[in-house]
C-alpha positions in Angstrom: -46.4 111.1 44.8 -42.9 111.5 43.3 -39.9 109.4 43.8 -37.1 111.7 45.8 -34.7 109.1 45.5 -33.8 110.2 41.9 -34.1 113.4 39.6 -38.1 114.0 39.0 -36.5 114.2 34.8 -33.8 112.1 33.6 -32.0 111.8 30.7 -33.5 109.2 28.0 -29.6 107.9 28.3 -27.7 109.2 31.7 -24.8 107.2 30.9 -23.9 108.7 27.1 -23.9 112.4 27.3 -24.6 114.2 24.0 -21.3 116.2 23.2 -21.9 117.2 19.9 -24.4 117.7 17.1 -22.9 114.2 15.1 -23.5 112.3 18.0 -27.5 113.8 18.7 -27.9 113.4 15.2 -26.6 109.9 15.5 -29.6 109.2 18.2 -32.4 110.9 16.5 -31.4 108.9 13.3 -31.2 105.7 15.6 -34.6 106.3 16.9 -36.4 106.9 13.5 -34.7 103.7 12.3 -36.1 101.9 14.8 -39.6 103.6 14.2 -39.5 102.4 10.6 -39.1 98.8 11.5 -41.4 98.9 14.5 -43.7 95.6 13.1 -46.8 97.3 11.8 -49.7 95.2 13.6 -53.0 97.0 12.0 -55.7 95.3 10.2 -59.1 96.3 8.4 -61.0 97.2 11.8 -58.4 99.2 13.4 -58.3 101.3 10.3 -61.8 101.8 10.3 -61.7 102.7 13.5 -59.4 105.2 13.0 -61.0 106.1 9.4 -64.6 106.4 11.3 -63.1 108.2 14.0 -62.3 111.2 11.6 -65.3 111.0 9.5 -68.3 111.3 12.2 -67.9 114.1 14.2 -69.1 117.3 14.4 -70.2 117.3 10.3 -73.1 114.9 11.4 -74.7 116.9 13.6 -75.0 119.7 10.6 -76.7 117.0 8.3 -80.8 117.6 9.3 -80.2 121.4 9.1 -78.5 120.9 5.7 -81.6 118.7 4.1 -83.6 121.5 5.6 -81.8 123.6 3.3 -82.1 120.9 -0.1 -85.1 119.1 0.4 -86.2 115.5 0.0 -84.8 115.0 -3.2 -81.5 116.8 -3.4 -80.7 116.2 0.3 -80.0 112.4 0.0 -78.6 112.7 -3.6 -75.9 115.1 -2.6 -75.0 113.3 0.6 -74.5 110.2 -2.0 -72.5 111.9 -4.2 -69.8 113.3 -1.5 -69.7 109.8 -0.5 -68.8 109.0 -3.7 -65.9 111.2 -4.3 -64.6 110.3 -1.0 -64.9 107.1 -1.9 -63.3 107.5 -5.3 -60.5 109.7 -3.5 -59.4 107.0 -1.2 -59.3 104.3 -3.8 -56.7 106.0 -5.8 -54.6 107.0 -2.9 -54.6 103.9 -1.4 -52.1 103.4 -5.0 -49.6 105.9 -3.3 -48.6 104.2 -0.1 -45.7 103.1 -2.3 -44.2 104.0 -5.3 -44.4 100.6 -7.2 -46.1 97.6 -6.2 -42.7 96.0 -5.7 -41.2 98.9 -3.9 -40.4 98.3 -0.6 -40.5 102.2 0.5 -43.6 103.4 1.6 -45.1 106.9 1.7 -45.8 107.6 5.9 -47.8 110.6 4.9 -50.0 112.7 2.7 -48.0 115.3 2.4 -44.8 112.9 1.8 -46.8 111.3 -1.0 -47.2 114.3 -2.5 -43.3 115.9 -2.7 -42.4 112.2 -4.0 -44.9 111.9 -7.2 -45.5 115.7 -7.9 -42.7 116.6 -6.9 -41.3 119.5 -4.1 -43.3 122.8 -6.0 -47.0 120.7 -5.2 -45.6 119.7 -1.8 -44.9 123.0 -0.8 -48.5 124.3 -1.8 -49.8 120.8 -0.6 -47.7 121.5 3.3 -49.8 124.5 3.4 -53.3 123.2 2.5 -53.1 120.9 4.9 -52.0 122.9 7.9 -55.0 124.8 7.0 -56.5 121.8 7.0 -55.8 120.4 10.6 -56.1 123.9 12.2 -59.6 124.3 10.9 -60.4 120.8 12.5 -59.3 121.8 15.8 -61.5 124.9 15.7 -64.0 123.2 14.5 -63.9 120.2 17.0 -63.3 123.0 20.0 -66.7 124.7 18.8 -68.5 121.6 18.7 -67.7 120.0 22.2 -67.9 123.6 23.5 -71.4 123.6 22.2 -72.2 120.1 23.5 -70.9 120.5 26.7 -72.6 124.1 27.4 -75.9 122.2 25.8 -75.8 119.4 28.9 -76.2 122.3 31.5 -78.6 124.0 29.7 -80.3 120.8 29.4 -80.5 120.2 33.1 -81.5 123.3 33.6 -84.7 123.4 31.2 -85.8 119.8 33.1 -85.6 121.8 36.6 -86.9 124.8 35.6 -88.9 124.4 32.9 -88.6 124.9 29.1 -89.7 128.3 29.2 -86.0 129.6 31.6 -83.4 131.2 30.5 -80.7 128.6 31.2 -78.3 131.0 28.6 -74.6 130.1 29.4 -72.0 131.3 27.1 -69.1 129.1 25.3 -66.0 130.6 26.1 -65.4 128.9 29.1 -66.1 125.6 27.6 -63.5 126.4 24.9 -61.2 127.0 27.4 -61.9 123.3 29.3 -61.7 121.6 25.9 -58.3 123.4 25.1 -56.8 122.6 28.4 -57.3 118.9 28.3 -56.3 118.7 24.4 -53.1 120.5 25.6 -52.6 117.3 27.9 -54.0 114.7 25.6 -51.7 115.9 22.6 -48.3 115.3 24.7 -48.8 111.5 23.4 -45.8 111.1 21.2 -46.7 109.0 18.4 -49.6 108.6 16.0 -49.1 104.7 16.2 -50.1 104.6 19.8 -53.6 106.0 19.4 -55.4 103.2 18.0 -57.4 102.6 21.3 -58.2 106.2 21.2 -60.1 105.8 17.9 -61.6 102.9 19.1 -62.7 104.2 21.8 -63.8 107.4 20.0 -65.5 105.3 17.2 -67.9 104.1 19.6 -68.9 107.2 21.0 -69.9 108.3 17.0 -71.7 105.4 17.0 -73.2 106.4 20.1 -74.7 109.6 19.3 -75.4 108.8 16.4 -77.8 106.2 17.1 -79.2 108.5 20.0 -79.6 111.2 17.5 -81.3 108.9 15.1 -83.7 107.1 17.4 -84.9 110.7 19.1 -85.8 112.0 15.8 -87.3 108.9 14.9 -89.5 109.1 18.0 -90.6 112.2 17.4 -92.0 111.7 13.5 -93.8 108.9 15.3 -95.2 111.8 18.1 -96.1 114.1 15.8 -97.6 111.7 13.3 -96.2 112.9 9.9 -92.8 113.3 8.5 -92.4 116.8 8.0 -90.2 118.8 5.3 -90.8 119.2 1.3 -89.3 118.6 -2.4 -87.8 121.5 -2.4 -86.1 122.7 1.0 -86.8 125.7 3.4 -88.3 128.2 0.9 -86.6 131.8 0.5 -88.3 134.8 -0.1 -86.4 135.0 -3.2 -83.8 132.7 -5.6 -80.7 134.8 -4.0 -80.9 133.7 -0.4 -82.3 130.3 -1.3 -78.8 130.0 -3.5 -77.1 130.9 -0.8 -78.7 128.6 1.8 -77.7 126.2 -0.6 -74.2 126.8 -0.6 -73.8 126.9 2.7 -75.1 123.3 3.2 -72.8 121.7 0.5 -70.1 123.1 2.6 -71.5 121.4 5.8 -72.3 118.3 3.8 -68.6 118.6 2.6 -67.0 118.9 5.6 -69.0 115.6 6.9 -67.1 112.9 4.5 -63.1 113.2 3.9 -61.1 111.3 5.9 -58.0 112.0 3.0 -55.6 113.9 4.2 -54.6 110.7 7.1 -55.6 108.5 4.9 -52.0 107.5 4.4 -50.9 107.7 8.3 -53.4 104.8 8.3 -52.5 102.7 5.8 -49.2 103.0 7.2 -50.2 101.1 10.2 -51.0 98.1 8.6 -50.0 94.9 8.3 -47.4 94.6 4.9 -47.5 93.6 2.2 -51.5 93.7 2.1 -51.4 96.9 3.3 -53.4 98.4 -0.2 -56.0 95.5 -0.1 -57.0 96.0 3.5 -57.6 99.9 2.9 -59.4 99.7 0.0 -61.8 96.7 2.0 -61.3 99.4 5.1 -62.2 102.4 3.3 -65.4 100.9 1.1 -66.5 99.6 4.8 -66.2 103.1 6.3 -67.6 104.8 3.8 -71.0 103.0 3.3 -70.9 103.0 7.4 -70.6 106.5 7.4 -73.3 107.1 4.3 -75.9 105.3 6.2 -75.2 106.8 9.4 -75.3 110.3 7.8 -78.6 109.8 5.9 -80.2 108.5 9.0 -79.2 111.4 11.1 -79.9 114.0 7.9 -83.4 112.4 7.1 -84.3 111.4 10.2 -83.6 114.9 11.7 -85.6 116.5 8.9 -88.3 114.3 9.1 -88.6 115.2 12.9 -88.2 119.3 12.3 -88.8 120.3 8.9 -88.0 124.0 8.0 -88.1 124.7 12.4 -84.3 121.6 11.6 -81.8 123.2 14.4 -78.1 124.0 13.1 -77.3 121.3 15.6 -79.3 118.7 15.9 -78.5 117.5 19.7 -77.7 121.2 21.0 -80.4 122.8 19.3 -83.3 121.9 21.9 -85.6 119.8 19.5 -85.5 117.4 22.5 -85.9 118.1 25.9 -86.5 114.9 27.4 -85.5 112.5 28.1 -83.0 114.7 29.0 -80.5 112.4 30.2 -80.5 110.5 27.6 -79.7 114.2 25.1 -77.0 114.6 27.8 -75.3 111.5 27.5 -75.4 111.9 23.5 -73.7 115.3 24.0 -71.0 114.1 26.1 -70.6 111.4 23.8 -69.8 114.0 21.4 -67.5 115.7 23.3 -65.4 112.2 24.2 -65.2 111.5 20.3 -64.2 115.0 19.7 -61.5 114.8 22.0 -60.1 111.6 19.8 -61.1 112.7 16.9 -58.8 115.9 17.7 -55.7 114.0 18.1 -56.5 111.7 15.3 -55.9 115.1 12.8 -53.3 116.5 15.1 -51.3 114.2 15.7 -49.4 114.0 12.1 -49.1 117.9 12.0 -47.1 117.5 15.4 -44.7 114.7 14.0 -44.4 117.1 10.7 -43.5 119.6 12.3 -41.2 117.8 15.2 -39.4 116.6 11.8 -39.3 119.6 10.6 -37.5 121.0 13.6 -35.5 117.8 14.8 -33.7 118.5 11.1 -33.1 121.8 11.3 -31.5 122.1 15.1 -29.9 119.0 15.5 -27.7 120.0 17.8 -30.3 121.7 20.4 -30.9 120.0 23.5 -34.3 121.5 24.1 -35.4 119.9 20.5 -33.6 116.9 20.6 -33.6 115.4 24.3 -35.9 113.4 26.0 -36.4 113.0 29.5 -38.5 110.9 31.9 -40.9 111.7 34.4 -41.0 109.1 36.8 -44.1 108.8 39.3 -44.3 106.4 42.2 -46.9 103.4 41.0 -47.4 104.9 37.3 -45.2 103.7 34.2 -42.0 106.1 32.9 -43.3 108.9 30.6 -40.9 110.4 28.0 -41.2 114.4 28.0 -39.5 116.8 25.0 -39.5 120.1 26.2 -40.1 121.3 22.5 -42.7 118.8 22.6 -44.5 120.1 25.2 -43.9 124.0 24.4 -45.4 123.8 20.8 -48.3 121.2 21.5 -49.3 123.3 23.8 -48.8 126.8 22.0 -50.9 125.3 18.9 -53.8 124.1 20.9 -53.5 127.5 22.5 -53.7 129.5 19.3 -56.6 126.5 18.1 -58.7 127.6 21.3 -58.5 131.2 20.5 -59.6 131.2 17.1 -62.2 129.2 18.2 -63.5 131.6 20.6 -63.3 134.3 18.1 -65.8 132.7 15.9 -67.6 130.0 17.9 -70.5 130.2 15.1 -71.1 126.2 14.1 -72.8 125.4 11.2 -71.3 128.7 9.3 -67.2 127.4 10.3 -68.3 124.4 9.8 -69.2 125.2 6.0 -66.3 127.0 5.6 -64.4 124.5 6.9 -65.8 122.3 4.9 -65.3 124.3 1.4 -62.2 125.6 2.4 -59.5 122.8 1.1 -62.1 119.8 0.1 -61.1 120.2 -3.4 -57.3 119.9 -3.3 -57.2 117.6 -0.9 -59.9 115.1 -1.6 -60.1 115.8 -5.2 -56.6 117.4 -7.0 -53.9 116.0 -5.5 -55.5 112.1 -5.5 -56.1 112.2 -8.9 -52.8 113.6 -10.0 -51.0 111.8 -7.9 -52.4 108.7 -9.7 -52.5 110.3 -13.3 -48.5 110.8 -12.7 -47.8 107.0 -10.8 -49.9 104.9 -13.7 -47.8 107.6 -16.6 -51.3 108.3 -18.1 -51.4 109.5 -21.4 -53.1 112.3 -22.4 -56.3 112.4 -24.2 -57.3 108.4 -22.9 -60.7 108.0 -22.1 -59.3 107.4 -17.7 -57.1 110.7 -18.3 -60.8 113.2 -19.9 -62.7 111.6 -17.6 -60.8 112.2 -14.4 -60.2 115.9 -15.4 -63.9 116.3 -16.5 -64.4 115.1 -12.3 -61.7 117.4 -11.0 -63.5 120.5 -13.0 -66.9 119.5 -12.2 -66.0 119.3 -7.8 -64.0 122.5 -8.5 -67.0 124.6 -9.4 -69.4 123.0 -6.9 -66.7 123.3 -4.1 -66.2 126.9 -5.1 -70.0 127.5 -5.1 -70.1 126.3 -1.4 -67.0 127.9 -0.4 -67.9 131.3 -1.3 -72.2 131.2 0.0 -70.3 129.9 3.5 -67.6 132.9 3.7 -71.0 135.1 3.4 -72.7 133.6 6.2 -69.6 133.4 8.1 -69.2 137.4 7.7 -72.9 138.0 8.2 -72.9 135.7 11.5 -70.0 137.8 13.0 -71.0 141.2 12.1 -75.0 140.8 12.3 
């Protein structure tokens, strides 16, 4: 119920009215100010929380039906060495929170990392591989809950009616629910306030991953053998079977990086041990995550073999116990929905900047007011806030519905900016901070790396554009 006693929106400050540009300018400054010195109370858990919540999420799912693809031998290797360059990328950012050791400025983002070291030429490419970045997130993450969701009626249906029914539902409409409660979810203003949303969404990847795990587990121990081979799904000729094989590095790929918020976390911790507790964070999360993903990949392989579905909780492998696939699925769909906001958040507060900056005199960027609800705390409401949050999760959705094909976005989205991201701008970042000379033996080796991911990534990224087109125009 509302209150009627008073406006339903107030000002943030009724009694200092905003007459010019210089003094709304003076209150925004004010406010990020007091931002900056907000006491920064993270630690090593809550970052891998939030560094867990971005890595599992719909890329796991992809893993079985990507060793289906490799095979016994090259499956776990390659899963080992993406984990390794993740690995390797967040160690050498973790050096570009600050520009010294001593240097009491810190770099808040990725992107502001970037424009400081490289300089504004790398951060203008940089600014637009990353909004690629987060925008191929959310369509990925509004395919995969879509999927999810649509797979726990189906699932009731098959235990009603049998496995042999139709049960065929489509996704659109499930896009549409998952976009609709993003568009509420994202009105939460600031990135340091979602730490119990990655916690929470950490356990749900937990969650399904375990269920995933133990239900393929059971079923190598009903079908007594572990199926799959050396070699992968065989192809009736080296073409498609180099294909197949690019498209599950790009799924593989798009299973590990966690770099492009790598510094929004860090920048949540506790100073001035801030690099030590991501590095501890970040070596945690990644072996996590490695062991997780092998168990899932194997384990889902083992179960399947060649027959591995693209998904491995929405493909029907199991049917019962089917409450059991329908919890894991809406598991998925919780984490999802955090690990959304985990990605979108920081391209909100970008752009907000962005626009706070360039109309500082505008009441519909700059003013805040209050909604105030009888027995519910104050909430602060932007009116830009709202309109763009809920525009980009829009545009997200639509896309999404376009081309709700999972494990062939996925490898795209995987492919599509893996290199610069987790590989280029790390490395040069660090090359340029530690004044590296040329021809060292650190300086060849790092560019030998950064060639070598280059022509694998491209590899991957061009076999999943093919499967993308033939999945939309087959």
């Amino acid at each position: 119920m509302y209150t009627f006693q008073e406006p339903l929106f107030l000002p943030e400050d009724p009694n200092k009215k905003r007459t010019d540009g210089a003094v709304s300018l003076l209150a925004h400054t004010r406010r990020r100010i007091s931002d900056a010195m907000a006491e920064k109370t993270g630690n090593e858990w809550t970052a891998l929380a939030h560094i867990i919540t971005a890595v599992i999420g719909s890329g796991v799912l992809s893993l079985a039906w990507s060793m289906s693809k490799l095979g016994w031998i090259a499956g776990p290797i390659t899963m080992l060495c993406f984990a390794a360059v993740t690995l390797t990328s967040a160690l050498l950012l973790s050096n570009c929170h600050r520009p010294t050791d001593s240097d009491l400025h810190t770099h808040g983002s990725y992107l502001d990392a970037v424009r400081s070291i490289l300089g504004n030429r790398s951060a203008w490419f940089c600014g637009i591989i990353v909004g690629i970045n987060f925008i191929k997130l959310g369509i990925v993450y509004t395919i995969t809950s879509a999927i999810s969701i649509r797979a726990i009626q189906k699932a009731n249906c098959y235990h009603y009616e049998g496995h042999e029914a139709t049960c065929g539902y489509l996704n659109t409409k499930y896009m549409i629910i998952f976009g609709s409660i993003q568009a509420l979810v994202s009105q939460i203003p600031d990135f340091r306030n979602t730490q119990w949303l990655s916690i929470v969404a950490a356990i749900m990847s937990f969650t399904y991953s375990f269920i995933g795990s133990g239900l393929s587990l059971a079923k190598v121990i009903d079908n007594g053998e572990i199926k799959g081979s050396i070699g992968g799904l065989p192809s009736p000729n080296l073409g498609k079977k180099l294909w197949s094989v690019s498209e599950a590095l790009g799924n593989i790929a798009f299973a590990f990086p966690f770099s492009v918020i790598f510094l929004e976390i860090q920048d949540t911790l506790k100073e001035p041990l801030e690099k030590a507790t991501m590095k501890k964070a970040s070596i945690m999360a990644v072996c996590t995550t490695t062991f997780f993903y092998l168990c899932c990949g194997g384990l889902g392989y083992a179960a399947f073999g060649n027959a591995t579905p693209g998904n491995l909780l929405t493909g029907f492998g199991f049917y019962e116990p089917y409450w059991l696939v329908n919890f894991a699925n809406a598991c998925v769909a919780l984490h999802l929905v955090g690990g959304y906001q985990v990605f979108s958040q920081p391209l909100y507060a970008n752009v907000e900047r962005w626009l706070g900056k360039k109309y500082p005199e505008s009441q519909f960027v700059q003013r805040n007011y209050v909604l105030k609800l009888n027995y519910f705390p104050a909430f602060q409401i932007n009116f830009m806030r709202v309109v763009f949050r809920t525009a980009y999760v829009a545009a997200v959705t639509g896309i999404a519905i376009l081309f709700p094909y999972f494990n062939q976005v996925v490898g795209v989205a995987g492919a599509v900016n893996f290199w610069p991201i987790v590989v280029y701008f790390p490395v040069e970042m660090y090359l340029k901070q530690k004044e590296i000379e040329f021809w060292t033996c650190k300086k060849t080796a790092l560019r030998i790396y950064t060639y070598l991911c280059l022509v694998i990534i491209l590899f991957a990224f061009v076999g999943s554009i093919r499967g993308l087109i033939l999945a939309r125009f087959s």
